[in-house]
C-alpha beads as a LAMMPS data file, in Angstrom:
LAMMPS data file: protein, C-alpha beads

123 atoms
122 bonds

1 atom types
1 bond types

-500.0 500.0 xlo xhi
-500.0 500.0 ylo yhi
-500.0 500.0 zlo zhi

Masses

1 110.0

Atoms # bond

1 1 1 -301.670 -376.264 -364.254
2 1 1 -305.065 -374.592 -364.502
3 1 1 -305.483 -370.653 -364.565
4 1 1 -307.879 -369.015 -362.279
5 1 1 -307.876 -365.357 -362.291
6 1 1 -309.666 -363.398 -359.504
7 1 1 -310.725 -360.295 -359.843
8 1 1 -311.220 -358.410 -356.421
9 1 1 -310.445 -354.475 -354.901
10 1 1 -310.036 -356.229 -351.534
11 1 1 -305.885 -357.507 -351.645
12 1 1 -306.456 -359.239 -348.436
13 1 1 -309.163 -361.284 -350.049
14 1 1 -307.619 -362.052 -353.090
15 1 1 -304.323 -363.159 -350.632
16 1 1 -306.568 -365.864 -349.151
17 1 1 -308.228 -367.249 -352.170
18 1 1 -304.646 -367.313 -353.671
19 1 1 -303.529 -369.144 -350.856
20 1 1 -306.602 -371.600 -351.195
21 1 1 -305.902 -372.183 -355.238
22 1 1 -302.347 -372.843 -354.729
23 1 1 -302.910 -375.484 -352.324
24 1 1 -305.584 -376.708 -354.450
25 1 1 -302.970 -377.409 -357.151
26 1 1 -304.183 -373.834 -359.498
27 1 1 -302.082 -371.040 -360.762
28 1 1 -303.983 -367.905 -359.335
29 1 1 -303.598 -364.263 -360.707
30 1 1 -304.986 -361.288 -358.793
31 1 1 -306.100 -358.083 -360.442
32 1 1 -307.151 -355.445 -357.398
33 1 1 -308.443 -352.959 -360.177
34 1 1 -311.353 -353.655 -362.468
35 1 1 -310.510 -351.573 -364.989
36 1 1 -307.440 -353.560 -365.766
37 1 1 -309.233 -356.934 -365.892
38 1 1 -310.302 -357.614 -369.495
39 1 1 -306.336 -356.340 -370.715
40 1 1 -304.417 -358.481 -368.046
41 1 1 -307.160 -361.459 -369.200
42 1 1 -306.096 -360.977 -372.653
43 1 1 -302.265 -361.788 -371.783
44 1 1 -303.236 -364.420 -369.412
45 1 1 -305.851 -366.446 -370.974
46 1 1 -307.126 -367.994 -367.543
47 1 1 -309.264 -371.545 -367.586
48 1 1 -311.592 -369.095 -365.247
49 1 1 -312.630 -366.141 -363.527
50 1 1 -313.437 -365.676 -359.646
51 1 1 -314.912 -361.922 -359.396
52 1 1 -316.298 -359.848 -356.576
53 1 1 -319.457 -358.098 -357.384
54 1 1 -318.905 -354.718 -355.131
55 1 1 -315.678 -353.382 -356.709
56 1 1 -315.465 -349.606 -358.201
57 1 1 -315.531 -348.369 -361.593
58 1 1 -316.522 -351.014 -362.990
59 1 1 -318.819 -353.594 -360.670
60 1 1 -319.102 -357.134 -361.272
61 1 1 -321.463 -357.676 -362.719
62 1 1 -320.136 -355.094 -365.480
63 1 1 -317.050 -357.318 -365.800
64 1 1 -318.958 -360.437 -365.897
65 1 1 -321.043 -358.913 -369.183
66 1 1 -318.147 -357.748 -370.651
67 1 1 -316.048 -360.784 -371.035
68 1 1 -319.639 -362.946 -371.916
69 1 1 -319.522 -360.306 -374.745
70 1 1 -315.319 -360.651 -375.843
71 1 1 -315.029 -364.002 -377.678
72 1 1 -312.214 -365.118 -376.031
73 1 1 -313.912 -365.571 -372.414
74 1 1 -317.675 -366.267 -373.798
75 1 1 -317.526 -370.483 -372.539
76 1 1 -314.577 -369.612 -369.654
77 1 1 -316.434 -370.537 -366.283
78 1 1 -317.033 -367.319 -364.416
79 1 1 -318.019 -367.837 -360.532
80 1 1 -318.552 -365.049 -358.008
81 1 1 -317.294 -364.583 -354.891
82 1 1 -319.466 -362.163 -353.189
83 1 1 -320.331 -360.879 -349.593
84 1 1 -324.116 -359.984 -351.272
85 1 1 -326.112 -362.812 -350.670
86 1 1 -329.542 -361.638 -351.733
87 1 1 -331.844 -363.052 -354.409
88 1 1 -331.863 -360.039 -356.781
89 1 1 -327.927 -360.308 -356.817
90 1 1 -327.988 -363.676 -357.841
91 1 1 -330.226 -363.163 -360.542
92 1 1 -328.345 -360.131 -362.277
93 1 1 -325.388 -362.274 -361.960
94 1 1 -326.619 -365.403 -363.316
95 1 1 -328.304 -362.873 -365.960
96 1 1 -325.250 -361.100 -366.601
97 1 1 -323.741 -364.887 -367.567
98 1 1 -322.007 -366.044 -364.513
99 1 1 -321.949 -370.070 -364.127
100 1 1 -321.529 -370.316 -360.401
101 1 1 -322.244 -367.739 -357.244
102 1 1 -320.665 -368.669 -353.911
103 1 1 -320.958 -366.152 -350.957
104 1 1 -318.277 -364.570 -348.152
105 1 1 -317.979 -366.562 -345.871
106 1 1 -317.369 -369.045 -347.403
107 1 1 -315.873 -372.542 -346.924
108 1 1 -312.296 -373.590 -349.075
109 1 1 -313.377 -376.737 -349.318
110 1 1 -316.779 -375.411 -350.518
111 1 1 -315.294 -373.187 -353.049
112 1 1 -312.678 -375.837 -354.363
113 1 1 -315.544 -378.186 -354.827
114 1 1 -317.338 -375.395 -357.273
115 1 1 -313.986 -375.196 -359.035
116 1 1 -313.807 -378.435 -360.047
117 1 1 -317.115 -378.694 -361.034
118 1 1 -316.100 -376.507 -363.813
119 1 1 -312.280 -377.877 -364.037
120 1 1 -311.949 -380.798 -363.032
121 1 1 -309.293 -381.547 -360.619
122 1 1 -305.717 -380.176 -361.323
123 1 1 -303.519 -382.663 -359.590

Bonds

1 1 1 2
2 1 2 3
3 1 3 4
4 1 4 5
5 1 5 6
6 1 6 7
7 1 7 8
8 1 8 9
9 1 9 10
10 1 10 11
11 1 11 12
12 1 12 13
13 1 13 14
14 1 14 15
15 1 15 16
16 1 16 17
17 1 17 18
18 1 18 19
19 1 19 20
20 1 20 21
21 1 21 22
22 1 22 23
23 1 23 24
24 1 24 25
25 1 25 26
26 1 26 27
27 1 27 28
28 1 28 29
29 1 29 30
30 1 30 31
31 1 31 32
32 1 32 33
33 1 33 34
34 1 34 35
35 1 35 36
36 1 36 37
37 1 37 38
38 1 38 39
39 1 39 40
40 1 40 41
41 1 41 42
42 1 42 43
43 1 43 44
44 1 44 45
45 1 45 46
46 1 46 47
47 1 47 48
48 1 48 49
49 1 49 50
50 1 50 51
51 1 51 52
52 1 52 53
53 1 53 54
54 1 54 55
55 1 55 56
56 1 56 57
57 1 57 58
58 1 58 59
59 1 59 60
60 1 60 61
61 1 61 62
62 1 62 63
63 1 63 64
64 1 64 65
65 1 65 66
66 1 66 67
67 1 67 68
68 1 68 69
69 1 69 70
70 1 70 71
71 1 71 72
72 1 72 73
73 1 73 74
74 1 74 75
75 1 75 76
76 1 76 77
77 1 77 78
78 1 78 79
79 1 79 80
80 1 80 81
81 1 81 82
82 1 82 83
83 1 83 84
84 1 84 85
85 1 85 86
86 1 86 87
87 1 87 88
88 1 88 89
89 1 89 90
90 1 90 91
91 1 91 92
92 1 92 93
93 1 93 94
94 1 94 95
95 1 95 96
96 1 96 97
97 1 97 98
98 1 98 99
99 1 99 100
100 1 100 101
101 1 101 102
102 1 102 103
103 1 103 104
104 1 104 105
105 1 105 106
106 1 106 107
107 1 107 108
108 1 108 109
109 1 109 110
110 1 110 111
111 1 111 112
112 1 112 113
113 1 113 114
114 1 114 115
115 1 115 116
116 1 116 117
117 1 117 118
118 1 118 119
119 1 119 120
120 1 120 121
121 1 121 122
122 1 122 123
């Protein structure tokens, strides 16, 4: 079974996309503090990252540069999940080496299809 870890200050939102992986047939983690990401991704070792970009301490896109620079996580897909859908956003995240940016709301369906662009199915 594939690991996703999502990164997100908002529990309620990382319940849902839990929910969503699990059915999908991933092993989600949730980390609700940013600060704790890169350790917790060092014991886990996911197959890839969902992360929010508006999260304090240390933002997204932050988080997103730091594990392009650990060499660990430099090929693991990243996507974001984000309520900022503006062009400018996009472009720092997809700068900051994120593979995939999907926005809130979104659709499951939608978001499992990104996943498995990146993958592959997991049943």
């Amino acid at each position: 079974m594939k690991k996703i870890m999502i990164v997100d200050d908002d529990i309620e939102t990382t319940n849902i996309l839990e929910l969503i992986l699990k059915t999908e047939g991933y092993q989600p983690t949730s980390v609700n503090d940013s600060t704790l990401a890169i350790q917790i991704a060092h014991q886990l070792r996911p197959d890839m990252f969902l992360l929010d970009l508006m999260m304090p301490v240390i933002d997204g896109f932050k988080l997103c540069r730091m594990l392009r620079e650990d060499p660990k996580f430099m090929g693991t897909p990243i996507i974001i999940v984000t309520a900022l859908d503006n062009k400018d956003s996009k472009i720092v995240a997809f700068g900051a080496g994120a593979n995939d940016y999907i926005t809130k709301p979104y659709l499951p369906k939608e978001l499992a299809a990104k996943i498995k662009v990146y993958l592959g199915p997991d049943r």
